[in-house]
N, CA and C atoms of all chains as a GROMACS GRO file, in nm:
protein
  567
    1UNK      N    1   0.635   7.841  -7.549
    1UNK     CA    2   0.741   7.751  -7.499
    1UNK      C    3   0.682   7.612  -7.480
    2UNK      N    4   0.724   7.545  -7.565
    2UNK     CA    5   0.671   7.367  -7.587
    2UNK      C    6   0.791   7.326  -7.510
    3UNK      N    7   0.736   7.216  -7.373
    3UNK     CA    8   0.901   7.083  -7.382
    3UNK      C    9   0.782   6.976  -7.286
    4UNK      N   10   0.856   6.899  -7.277
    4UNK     CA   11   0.827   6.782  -7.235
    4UNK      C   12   0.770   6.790  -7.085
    5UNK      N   13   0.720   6.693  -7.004
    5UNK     CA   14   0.667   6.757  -6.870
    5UNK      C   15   0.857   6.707  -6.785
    6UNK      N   16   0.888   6.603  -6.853
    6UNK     CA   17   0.994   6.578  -6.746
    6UNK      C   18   1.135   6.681  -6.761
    7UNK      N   19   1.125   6.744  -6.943
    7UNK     CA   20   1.205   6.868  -6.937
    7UNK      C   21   1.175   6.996  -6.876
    8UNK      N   22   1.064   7.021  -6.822
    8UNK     CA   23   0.969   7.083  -6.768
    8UNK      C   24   1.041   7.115  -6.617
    9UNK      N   25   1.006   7.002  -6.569
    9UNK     CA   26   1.046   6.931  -6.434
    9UNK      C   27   1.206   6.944  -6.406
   10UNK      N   28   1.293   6.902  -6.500
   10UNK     CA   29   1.437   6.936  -6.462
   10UNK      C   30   1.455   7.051  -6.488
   11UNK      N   31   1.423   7.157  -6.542
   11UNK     CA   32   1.469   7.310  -6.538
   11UNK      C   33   1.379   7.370  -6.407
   12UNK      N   34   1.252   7.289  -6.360
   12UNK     CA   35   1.219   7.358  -6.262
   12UNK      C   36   1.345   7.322  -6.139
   13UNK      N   37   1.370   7.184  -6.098
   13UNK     CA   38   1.433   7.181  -6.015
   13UNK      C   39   1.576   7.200  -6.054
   14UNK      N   40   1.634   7.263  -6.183
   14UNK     CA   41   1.752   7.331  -6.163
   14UNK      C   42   1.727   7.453  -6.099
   15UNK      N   43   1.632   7.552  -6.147
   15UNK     CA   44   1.665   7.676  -6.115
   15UNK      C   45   1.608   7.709  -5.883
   16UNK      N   46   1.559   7.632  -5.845
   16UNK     CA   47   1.511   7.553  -5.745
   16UNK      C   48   1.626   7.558  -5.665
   17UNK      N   49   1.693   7.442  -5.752
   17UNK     CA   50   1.781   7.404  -5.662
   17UNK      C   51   1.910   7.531  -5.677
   18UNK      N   52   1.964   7.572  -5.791
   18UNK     CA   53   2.018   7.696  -5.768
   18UNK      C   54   2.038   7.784  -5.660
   19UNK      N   55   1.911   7.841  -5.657
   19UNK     CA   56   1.847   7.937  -5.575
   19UNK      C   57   1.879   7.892  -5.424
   20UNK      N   58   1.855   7.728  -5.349
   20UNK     CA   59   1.858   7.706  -5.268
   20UNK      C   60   2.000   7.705  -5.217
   21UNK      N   61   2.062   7.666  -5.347
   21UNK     CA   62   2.221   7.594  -5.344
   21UNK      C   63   2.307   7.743  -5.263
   22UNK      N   64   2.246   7.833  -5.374
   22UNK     CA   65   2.321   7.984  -5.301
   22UNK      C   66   2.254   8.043  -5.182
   23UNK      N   67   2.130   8.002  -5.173
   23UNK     CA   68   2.101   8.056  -4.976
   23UNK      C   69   2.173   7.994  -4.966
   24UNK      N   70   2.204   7.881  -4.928
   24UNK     CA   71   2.206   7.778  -4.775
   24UNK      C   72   2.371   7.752  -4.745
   25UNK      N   73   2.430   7.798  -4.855
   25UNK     CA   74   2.564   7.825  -4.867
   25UNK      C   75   2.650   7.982  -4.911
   26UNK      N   76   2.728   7.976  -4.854
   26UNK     CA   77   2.836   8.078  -4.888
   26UNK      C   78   2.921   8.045  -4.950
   27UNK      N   79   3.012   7.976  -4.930
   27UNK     CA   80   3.143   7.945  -5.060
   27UNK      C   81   3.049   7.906  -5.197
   28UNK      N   82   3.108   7.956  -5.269
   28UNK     CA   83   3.100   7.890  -5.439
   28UNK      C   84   3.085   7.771  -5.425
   29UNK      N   85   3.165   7.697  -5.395
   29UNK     CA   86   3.237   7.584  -5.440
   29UNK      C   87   3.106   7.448  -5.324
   30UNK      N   88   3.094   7.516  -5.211
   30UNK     CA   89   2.998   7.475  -5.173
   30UNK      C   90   2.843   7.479  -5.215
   31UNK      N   91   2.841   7.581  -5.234
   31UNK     CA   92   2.723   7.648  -5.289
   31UNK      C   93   2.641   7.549  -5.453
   32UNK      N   94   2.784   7.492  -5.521
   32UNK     CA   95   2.774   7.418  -5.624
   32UNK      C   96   2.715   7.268  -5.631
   33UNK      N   97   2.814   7.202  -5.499
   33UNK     CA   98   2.810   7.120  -5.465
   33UNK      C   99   2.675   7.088  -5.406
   34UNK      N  100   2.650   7.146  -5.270
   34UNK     CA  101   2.481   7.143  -5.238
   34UNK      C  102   2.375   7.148  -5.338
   35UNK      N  103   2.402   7.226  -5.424
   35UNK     CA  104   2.321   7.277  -5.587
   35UNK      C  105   2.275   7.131  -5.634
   36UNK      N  106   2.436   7.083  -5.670
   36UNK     CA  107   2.430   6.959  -5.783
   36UNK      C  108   2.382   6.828  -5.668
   37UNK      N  109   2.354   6.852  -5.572
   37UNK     CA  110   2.304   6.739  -5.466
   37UNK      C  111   2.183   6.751  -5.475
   38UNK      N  112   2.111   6.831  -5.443
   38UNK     CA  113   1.973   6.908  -5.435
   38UNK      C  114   1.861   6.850  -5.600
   39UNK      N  115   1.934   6.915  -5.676
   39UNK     CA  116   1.922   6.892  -5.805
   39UNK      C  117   1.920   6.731  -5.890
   40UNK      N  118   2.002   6.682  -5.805
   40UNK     CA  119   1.994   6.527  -5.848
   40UNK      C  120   1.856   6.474  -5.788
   41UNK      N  121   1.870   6.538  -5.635
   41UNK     CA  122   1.755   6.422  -5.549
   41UNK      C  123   1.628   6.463  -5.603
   42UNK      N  124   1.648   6.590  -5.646
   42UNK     CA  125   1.489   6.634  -5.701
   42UNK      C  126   1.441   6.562  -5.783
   43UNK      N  127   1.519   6.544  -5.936
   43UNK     CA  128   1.492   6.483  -6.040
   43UNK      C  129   1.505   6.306  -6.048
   44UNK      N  130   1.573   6.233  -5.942
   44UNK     CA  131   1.541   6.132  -5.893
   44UNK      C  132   1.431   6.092  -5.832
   45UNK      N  133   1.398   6.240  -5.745
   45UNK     CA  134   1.267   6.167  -5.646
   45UNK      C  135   1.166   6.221  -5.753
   46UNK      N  136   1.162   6.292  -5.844
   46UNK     CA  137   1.079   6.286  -5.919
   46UNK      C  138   1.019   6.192  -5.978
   47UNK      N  139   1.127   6.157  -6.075
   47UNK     CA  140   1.088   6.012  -6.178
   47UNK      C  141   1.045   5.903  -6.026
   48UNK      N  142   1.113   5.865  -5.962
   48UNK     CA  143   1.059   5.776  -5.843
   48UNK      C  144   0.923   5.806  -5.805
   49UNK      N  145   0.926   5.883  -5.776
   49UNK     CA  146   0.766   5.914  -5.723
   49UNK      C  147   0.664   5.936  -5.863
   50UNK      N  148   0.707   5.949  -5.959
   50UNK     CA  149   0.607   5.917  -6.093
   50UNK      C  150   0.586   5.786  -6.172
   51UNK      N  151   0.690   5.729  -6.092
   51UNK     CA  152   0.686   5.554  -6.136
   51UNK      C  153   0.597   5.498  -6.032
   52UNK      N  154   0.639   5.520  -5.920
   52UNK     CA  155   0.503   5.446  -5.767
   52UNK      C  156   0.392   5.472  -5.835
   53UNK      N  157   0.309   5.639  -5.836
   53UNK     CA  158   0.193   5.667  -5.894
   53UNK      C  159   0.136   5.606  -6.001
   54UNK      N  160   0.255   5.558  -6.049
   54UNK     CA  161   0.205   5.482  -6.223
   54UNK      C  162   0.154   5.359  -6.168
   55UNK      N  163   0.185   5.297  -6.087
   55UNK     CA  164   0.070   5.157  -6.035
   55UNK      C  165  -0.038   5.177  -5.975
   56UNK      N  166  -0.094   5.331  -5.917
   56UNK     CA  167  -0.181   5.322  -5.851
   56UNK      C  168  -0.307   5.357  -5.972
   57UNK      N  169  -0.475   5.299  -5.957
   57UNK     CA  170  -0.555   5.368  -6.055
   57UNK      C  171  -0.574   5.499  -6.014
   58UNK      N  172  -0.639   5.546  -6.168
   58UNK     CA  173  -0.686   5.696  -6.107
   58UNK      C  174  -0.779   5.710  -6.064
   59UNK      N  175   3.032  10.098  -2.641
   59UNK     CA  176   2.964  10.235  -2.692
   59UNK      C  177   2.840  10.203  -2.696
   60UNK      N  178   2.750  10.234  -2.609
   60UNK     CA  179   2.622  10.164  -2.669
   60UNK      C  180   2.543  10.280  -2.749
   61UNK      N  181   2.496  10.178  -2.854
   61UNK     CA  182   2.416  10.213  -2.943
   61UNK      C  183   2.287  10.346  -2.910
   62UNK      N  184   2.287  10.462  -2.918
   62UNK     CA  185   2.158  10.576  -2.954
   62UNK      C  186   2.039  10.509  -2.969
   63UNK      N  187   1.958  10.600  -2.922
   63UNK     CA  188   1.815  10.595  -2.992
   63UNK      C  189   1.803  10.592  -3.120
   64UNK      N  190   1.892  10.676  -3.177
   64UNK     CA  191   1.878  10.782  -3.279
   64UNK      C  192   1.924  10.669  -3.365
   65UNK      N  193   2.069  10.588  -3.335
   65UNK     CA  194   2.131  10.512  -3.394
   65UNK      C  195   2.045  10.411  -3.424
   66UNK      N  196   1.978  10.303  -3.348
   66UNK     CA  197   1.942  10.228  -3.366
   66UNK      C  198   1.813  10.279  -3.431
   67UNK      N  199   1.732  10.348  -3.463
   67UNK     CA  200   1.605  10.405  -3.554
   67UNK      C  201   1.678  10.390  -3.721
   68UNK      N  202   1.798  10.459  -3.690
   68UNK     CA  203   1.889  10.430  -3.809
   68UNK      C  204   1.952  10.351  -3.892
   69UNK      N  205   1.932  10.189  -3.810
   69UNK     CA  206   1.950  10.093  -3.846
   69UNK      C  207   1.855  10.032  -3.880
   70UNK      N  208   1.736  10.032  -3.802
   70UNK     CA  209   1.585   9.983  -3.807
   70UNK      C  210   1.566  10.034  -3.998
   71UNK      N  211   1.570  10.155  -3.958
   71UNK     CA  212   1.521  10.195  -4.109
   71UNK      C  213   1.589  10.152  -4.280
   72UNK      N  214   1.740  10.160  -4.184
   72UNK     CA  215   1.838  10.059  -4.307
   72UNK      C  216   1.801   9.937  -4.380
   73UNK      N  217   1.773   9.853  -4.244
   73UNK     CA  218   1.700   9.687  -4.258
   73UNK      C  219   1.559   9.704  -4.315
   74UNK      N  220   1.499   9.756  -4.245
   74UNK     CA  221   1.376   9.776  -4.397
   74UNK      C  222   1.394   9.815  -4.530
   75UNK      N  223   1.472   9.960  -4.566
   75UNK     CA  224   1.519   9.934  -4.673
   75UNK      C  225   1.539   9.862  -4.748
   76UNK      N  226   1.653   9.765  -4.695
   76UNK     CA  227   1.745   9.640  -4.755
   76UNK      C  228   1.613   9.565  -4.795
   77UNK      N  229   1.530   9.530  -4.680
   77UNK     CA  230   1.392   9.437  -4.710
   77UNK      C  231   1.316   9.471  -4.823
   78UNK      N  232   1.318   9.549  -4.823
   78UNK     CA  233   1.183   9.640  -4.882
   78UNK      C  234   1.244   9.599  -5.059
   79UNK      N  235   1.412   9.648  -5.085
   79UNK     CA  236   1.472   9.630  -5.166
   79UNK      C  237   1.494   9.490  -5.247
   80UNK      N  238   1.527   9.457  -5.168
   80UNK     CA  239   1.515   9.275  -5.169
   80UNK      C  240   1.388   9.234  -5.230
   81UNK      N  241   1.271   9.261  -5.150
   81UNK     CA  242   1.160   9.236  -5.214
   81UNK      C  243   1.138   9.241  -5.355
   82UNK      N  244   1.162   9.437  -5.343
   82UNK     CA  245   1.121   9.452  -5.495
   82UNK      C  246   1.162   9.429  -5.630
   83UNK      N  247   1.340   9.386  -5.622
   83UNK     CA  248   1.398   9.297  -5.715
   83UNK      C  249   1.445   9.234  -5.674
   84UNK      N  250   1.434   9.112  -5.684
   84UNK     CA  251   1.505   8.990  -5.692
   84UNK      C  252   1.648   8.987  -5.663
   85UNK      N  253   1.694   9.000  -5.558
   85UNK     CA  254   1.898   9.017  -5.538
   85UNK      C  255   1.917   9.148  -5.498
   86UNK      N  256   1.824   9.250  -5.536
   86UNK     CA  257   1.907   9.400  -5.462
   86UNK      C  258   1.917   9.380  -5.316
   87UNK      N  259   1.845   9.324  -5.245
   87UNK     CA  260   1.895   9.347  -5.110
   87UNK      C  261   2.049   9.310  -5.128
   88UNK      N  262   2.066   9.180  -5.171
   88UNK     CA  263   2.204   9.134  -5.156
   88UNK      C  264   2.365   9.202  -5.194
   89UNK      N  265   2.260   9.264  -5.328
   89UNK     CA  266   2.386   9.332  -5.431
   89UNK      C  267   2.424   9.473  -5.320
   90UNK      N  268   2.293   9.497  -5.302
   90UNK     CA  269   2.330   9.665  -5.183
   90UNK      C  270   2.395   9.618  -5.114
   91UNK      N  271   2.466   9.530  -5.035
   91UNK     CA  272   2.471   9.495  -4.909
   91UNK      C  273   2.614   9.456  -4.963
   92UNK      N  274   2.657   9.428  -5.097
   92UNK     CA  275   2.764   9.395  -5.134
   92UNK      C  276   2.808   9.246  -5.171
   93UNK      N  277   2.704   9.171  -5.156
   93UNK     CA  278   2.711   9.026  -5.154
   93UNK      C  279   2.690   9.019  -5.360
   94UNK      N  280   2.800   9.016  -5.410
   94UNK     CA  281   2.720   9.039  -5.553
   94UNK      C  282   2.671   8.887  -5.616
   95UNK      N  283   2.803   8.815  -5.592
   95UNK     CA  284   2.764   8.687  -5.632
   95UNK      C  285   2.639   8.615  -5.616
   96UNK      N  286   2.598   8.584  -5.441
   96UNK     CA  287   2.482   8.564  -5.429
   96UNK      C  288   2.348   8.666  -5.471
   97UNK      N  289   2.375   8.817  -5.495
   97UNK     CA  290   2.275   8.908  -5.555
   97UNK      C  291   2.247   8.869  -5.696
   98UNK      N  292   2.370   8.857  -5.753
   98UNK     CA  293   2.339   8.837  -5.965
   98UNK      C  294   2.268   8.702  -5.954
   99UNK      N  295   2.343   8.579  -5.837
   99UNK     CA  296   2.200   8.447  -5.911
   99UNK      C  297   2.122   8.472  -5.874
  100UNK      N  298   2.041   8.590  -5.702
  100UNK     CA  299   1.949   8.576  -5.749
  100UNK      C  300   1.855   8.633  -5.816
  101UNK      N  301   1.966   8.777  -5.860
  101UNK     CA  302   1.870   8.830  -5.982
  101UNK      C  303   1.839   8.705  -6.146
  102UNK      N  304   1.901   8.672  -6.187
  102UNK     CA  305   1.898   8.595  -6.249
  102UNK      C  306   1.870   8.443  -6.294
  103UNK      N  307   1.829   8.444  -6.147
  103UNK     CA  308   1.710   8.268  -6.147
  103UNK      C  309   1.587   8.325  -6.124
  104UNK      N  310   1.558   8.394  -6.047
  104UNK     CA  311   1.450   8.418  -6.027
  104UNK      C  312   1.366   8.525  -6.121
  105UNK      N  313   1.448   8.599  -6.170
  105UNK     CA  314   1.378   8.667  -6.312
  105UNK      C  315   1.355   8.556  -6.439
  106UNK      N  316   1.486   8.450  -6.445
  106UNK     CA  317   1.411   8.357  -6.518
  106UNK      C  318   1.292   8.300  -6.515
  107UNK      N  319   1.256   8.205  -6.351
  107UNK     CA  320   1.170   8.136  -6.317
  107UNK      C  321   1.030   8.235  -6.378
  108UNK      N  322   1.080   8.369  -6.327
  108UNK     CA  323   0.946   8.444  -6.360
  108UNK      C  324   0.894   8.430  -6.561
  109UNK      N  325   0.977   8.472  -6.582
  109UNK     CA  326   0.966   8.515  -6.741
  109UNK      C  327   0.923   8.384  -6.785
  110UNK      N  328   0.957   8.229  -6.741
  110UNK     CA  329   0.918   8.122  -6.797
  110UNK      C  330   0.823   8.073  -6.745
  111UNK      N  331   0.808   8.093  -6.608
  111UNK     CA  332   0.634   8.067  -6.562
  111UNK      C  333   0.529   8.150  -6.674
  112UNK      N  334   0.540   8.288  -6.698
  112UNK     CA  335   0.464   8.353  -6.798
  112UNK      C  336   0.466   8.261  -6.917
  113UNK      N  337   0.565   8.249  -6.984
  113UNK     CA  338   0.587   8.206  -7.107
  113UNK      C  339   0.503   8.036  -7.127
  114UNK      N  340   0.511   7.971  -7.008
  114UNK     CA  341   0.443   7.877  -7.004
  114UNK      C  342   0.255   7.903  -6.983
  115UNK      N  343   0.197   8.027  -6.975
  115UNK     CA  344   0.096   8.053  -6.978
  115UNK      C  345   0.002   7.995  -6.819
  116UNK      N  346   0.148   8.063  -6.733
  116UNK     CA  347   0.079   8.014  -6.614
  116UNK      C  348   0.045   8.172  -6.582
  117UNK      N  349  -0.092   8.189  -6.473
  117UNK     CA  350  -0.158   8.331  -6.420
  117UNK      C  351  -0.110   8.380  -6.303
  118UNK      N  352  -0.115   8.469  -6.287
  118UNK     CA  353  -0.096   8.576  -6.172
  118UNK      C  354  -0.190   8.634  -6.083
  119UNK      N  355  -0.244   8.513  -6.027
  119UNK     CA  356  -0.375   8.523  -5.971
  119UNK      C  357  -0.408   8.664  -5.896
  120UNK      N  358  -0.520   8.714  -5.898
  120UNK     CA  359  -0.613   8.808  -5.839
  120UNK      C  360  -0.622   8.772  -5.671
  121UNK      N  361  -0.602   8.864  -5.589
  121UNK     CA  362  -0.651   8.866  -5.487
  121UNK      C  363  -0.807   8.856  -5.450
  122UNK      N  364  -0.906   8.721  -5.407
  122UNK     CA  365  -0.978   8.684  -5.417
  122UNK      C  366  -1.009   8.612  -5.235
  123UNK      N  367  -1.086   8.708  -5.226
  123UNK     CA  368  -1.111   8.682  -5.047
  123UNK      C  369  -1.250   8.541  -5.029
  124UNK      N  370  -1.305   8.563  -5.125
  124UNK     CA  371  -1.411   8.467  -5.141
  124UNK      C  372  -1.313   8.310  -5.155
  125UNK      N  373  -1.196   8.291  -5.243
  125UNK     CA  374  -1.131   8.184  -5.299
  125UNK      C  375  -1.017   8.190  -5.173
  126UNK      N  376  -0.997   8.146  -5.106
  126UNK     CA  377  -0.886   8.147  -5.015
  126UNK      C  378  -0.740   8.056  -5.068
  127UNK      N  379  -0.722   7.970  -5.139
  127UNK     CA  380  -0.654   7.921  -5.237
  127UNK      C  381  -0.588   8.010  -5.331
  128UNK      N  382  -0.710   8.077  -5.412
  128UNK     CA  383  -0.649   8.183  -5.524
  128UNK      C  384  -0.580   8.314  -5.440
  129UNK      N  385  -0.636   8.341  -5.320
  129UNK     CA  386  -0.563   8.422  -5.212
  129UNK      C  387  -0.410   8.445  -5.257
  130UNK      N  388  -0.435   8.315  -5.159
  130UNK     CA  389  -0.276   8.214  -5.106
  130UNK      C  390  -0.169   8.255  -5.251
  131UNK      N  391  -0.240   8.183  -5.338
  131UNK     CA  392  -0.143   8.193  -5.478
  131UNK      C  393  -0.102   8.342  -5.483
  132UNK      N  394  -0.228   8.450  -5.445
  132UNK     CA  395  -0.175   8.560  -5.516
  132UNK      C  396  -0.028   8.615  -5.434
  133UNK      N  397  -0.063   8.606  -5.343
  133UNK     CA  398   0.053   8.616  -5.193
  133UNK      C  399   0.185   8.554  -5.235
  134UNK      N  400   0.203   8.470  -5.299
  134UNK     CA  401   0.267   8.368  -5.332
  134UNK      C  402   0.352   8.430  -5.467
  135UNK      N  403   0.225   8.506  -5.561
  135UNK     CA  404   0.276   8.541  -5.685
  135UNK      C  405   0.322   8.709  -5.632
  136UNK      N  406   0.294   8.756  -5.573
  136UNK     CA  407   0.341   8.918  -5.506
  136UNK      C  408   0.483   8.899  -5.465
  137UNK      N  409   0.505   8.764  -5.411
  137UNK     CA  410   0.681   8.750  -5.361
  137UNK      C  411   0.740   8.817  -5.413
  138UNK      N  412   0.768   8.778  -5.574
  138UNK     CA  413   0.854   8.822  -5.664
  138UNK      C  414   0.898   8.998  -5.691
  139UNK      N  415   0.731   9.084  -5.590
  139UNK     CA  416   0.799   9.214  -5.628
  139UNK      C  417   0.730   9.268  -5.743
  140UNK      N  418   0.817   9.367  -5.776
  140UNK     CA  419   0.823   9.472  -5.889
  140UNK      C  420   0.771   9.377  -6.062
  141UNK      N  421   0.874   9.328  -6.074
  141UNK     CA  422   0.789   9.192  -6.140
  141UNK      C  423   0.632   9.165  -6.145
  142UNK      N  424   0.610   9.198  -6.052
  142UNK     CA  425   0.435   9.073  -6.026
  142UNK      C  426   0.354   9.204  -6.092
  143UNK      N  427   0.390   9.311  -6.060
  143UNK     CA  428   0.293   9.424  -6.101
  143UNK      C  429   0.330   9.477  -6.218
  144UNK      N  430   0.439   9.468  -6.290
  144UNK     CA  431   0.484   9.529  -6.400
  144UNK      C  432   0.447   9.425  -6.514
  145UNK      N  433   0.403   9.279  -6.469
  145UNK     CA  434   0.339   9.155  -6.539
  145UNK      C  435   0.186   9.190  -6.569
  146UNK      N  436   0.141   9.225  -6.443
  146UNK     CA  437  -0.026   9.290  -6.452
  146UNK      C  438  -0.061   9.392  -6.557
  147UNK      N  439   0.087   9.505  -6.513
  147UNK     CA  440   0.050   9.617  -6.586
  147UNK      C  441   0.000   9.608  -6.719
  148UNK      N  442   0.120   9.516  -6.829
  148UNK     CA  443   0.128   9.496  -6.916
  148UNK      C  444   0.041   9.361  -7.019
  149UNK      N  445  -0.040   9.321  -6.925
  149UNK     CA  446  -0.123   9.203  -6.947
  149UNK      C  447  -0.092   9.109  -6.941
  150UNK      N  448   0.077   9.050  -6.870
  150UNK     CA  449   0.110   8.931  -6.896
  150UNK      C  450   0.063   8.838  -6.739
  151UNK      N  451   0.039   8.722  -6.812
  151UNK     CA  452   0.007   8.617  -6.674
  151UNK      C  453  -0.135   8.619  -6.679
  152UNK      N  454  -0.232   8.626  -6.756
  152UNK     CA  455  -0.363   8.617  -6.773
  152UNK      C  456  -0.377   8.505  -6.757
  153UNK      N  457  -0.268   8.381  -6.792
  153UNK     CA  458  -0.299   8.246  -6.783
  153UNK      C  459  -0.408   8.171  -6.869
  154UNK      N  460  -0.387   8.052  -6.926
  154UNK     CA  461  -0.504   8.010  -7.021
  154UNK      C  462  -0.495   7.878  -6.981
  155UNK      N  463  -0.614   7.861  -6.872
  155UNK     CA  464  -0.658   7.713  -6.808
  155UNK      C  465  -0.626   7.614  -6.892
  156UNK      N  466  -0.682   7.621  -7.040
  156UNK     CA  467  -0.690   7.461  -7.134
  156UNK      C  468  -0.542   7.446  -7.155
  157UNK      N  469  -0.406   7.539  -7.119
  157UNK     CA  470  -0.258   7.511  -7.241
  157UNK      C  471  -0.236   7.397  -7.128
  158UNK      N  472  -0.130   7.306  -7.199
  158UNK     CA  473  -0.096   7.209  -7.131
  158UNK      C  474  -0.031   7.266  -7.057
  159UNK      N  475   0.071   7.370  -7.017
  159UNK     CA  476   0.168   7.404  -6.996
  159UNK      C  477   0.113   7.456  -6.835
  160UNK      N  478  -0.047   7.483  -6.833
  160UNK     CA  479  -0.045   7.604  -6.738
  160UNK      C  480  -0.036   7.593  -6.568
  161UNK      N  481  -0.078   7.463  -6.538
  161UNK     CA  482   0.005   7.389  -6.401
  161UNK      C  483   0.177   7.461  -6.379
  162UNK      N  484   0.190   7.405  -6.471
  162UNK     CA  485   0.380   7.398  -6.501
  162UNK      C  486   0.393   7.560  -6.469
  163UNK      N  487   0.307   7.670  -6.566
  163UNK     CA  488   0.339   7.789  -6.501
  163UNK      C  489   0.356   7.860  -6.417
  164UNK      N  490   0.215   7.781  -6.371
  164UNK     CA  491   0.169   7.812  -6.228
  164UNK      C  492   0.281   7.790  -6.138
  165UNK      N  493   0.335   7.661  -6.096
  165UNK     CA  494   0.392   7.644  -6.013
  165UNK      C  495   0.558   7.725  -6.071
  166UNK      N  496   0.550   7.749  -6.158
  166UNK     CA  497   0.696   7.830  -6.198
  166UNK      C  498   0.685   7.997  -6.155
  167UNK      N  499   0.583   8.024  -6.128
  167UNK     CA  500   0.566   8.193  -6.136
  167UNK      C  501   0.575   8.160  -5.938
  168UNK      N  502   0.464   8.079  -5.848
  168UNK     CA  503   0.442   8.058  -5.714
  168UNK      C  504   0.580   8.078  -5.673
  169UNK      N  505   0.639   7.914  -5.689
  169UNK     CA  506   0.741   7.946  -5.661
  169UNK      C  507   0.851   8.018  -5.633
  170UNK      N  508   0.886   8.083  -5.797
  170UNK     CA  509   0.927   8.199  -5.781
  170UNK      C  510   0.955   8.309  -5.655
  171UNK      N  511   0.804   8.323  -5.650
  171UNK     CA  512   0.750   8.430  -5.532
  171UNK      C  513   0.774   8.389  -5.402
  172UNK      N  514   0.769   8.296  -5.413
  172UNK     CA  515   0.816   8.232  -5.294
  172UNK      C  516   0.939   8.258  -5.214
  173UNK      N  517   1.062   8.172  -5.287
  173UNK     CA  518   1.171   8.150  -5.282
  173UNK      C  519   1.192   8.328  -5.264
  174UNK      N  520   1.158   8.393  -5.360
  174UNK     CA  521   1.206   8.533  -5.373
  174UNK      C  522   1.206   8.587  -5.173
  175UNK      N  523   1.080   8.532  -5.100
  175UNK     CA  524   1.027   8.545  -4.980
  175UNK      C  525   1.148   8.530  -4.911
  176UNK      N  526   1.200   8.439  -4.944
  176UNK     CA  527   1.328   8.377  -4.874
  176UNK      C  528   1.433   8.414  -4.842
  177UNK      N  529   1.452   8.474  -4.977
  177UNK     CA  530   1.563   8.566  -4.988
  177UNK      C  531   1.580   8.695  -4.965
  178UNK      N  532   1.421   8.743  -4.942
  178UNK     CA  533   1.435   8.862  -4.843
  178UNK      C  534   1.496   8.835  -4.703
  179UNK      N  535   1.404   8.759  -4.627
  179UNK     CA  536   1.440   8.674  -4.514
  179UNK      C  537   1.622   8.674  -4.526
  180UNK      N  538   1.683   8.588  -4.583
  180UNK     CA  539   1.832   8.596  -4.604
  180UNK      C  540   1.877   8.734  -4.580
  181UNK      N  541   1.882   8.793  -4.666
  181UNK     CA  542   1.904   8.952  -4.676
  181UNK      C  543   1.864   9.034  -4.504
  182UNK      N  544   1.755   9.001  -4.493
  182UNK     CA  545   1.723   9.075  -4.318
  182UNK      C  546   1.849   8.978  -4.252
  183UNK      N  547   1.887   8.874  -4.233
  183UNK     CA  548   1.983   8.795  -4.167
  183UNK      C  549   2.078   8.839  -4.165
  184UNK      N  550   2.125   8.889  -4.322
  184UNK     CA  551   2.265   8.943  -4.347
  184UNK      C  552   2.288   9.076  -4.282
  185UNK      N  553   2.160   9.155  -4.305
  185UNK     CA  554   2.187   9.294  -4.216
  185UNK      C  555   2.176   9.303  -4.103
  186UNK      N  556   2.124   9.173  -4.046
  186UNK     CA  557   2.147   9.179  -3.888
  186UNK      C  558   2.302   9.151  -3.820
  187UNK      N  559   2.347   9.118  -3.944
  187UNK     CA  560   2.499   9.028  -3.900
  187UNK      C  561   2.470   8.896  -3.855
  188UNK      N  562   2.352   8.817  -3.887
  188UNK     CA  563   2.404   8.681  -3.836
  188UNK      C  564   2.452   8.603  -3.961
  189UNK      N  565   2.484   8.680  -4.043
  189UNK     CA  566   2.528   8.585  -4.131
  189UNK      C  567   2.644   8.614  -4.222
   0.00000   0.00000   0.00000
């Protein structure tokens, strides 16, 4: 299984956030919603926090 | 009516069950318990996460008392259950340090085990009725 590190990264924090989306909720419809919230901030604070690191040396 | 000795031994032993169940696949606590929706995702994320942490050539670390880290991981990779040993059995999760991929596995198989932790936890909640 070849993909990219940042396609990598969004299937980790889909299935992540999934998982969390259905603990932390009971309704569906909630359960979705928290999901697709969860799931955004992940892959936002991802790339964000891999852009900061990109100015620092190694 | 208060609850028996007898009764409450009877419940004790239920909730382990459920736990015990939970543990060992991914969602049976939930599905036993009747919760199917939340049981099928999490049979079905978390058997993913597993099968693609492997596939990414991440390991299934050894219980290693000297490495307290590789410990941790293995604890981590046991979450998952029935899974973690039926991966051993069969040779999968040997892991190969140089693939690019094998970080990525790593943290796809941990995780896994993890979260799976969780959802036992959930499941004991549900059979307690607080949830």
């Amino acid at each position: 299984m070849r993909t990219s590190h940042l396609g990598l990264m969004i299937v980790f924090a889909f299935f992540v956030s999934v998982v969390f989306g259905t603990l932390m909720r009971d309704d569906p419809k909630e359960q979705l919603r928290f999901g697709a919230q969860l799931f955004t901030a992940f892959v936002i604070g991802g790339v964000a926090l891999g852009w900061i690191l990109y100015f620092f040396p190694l | 009516m208060r609850a028996t000795t007898a009764d409450r031994e009877q419940s004790a032993t239920y909730t382990y069950l459920i736990c015990l169940a939970a543990w060992a696949i991914p969602g049976a606590g939930h599905l036993l318990l009747g919760r199917m929706q939340k049981g099928v995702t999490f049979l079905v994320a978390l058997s993913l996460m597993f099968v693609i942490g492997l596939s990414l050539e991440g390991r299934l670390f050894p219980i290693e008392v000297q490495q307290p880290l590789v410990a941790l991981a293995a604890l981590a990779d046991m979450g998952i259950g029935i899974p973690f040993f039926l991966a051993r059995q069969f040779g999968a999760g040997a892991g190969r340090v140089v693939a690019l991929t094998y970080e990525y596995g790593n943290a796809f198989l941990i995780v896994a085990g993890l979260l799976n932790m969780l959802v036992v936890l959930d499941a004991f909640d549900a059979v307690q009725g607080r949830k």
